[in-house]
N, C-alpha and C positions, 0 to 999 in steps of 0.2 A: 862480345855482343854489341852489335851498332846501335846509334840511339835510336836509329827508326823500329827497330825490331823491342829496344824498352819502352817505346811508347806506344808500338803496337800492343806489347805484353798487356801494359797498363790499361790500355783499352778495353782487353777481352776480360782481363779481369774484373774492370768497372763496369761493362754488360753483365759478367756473371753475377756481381754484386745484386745487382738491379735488377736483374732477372730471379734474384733469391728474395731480396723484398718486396716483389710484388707477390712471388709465390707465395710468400709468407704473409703478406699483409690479406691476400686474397682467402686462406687458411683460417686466419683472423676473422677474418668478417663474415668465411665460413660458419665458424663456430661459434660466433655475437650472436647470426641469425638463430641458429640453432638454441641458444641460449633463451634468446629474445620468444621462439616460438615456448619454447619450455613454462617458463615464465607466465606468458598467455594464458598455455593451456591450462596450467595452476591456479592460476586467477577466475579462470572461468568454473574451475573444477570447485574452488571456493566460494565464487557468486553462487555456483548452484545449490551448493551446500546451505551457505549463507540462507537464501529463499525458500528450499525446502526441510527444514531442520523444525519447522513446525509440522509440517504437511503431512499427514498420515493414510496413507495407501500411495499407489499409486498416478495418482494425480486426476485420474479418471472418473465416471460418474460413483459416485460413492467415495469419495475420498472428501477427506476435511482438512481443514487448515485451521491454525488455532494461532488466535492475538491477532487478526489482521487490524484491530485498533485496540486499546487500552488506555484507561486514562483515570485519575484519582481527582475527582471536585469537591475541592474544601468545599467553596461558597457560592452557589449556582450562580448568583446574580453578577460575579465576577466575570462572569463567560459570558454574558447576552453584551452583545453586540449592539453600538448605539442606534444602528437603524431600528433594529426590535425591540429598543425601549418605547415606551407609553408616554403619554403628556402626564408630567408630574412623577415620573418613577423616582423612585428616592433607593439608593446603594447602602440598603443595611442588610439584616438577617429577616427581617420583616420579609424582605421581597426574594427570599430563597423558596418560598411556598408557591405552589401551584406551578410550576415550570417546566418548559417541554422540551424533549432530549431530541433534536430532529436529527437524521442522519441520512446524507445524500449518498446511494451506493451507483455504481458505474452502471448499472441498469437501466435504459431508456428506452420506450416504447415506441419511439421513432427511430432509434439507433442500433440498439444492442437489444437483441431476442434472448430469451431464457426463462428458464425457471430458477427460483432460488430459494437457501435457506441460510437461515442465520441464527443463531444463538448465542444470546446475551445473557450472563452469568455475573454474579457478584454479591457486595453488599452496599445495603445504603443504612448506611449508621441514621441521619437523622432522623430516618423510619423504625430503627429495629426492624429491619425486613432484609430480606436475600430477593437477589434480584435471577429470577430465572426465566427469562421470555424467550419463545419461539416463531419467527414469521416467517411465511413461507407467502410464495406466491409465483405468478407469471408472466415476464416483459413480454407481449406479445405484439410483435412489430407491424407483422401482415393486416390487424386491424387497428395499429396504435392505440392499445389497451392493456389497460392491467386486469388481470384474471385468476379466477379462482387464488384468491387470498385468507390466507387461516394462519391468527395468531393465537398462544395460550402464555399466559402469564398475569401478573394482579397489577401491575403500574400499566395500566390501559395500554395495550401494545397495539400501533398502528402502523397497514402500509398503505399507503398514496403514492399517486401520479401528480405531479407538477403542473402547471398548462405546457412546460414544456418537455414534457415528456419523461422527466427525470422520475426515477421511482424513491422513493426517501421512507425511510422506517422512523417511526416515532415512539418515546414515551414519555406517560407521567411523572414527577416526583409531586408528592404533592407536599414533602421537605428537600429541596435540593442541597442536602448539608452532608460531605462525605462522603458522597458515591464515590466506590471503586469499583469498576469494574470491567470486562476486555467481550470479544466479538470473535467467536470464532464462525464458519462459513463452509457448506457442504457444497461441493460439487451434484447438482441436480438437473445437469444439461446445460446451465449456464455456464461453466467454466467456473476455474477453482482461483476466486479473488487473492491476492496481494496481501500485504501488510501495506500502509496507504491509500488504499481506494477506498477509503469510507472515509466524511467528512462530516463534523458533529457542529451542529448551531445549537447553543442553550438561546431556548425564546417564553415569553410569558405567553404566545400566542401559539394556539392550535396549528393554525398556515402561520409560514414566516410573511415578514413584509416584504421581502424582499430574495427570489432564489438568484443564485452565482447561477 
């Protein structure tokens, strides 16, 4: 065999070579993608678990969500925020009395249309009391109003409108010492809230001084 013919050899051989690692590397990345979609899908299969492993029904009007907030307060006065402190507030147990649990939910009369309901559940030790309140009502965009509102519960349960339109549920403690207790949320045409979409201000004051 002449040398031209062993380096032709060589040649076709190093194309085949190279023509096998690309196949092969193409295979690879074939099956990465494949992997990578796998992967996704599981993830997402598990976000969705994740968000509805409280939710009960099917998501639809009549369906509930339970915990979309929860939260245990030793010492209310520890939670008021220093804008909604007073001239002279003093940080003892003295000022855990009389204090309002406000809570901003994703509902705005300028923004987001619905009905809604909500149910607050728990204990408040510094009271000897359970805490069982229901508020209901409706963001009603087309006249930017809040409408037909009905709460029942003994820690004065209230719903308001913002000036900016934000709708916020409210209660009393009139010992802020202890409360535990969680938020769960009915689907009633507004859509069926989250875990996160409710945001709590502890305030000495009926209106905050100040809304986000």
């Amino acid at each position: 065999m002449g040398i031209e013919q062993k380096i032709t050899d060589l040649q076709k051989t190093s194309a085949e070579q190279t023509a096998a690692s690309q196949a092969l590397s193409q295979e690879v990345a074939g099956k990465m993608g494949e992997i990578d979609r796998s992967v996704k899908k599981a993830e997402d299969k598990f976000s969705e678990f994740m968000q509805d492993r409280d939710r009960i029904g099917t998501g639809g009007s009549g369906s509930r969500r339970l915990n979309i907030f929860q939260v245990q307060i030793s010492n209310g006065f520890n939670h008021v925020p220093d804008i909604e402190k007073p001239d002279g507030w003093v940080e003892s147990h003295v000022s855990n009395a009389d204090l309002y649990l406000h809570f901003k939910t994703p509902f705005n009369t300028k923004r987001r249309n619905g009905m809604f309901h909500f149910k607050v559940q728990g204990y408040a030790y510094g009271q000897s009391s359970s805490i069982d309140e229901t508020l209901v009502g409706y963001s009603y965009v087309s006249s930017d109003q809040l409408l037909r509102v009905g709460t029942e519960g003994k820690h004065e349960p209230v719903v308001y409108r913002a000036s900016n339109g934000d709708i916020y549920l409210r209660l009393k403690a009139s010992i802020l010492y202890f409360w535990t207790f969680s938020i769960d949320v009915m689907n009633v045409s507004g859509g069926l809230l989250n875990n996160g979409d409710i945001e709590m201000t502890v305030s000495p004051n009926e209106m905050l001084t100040s809304y986000p």
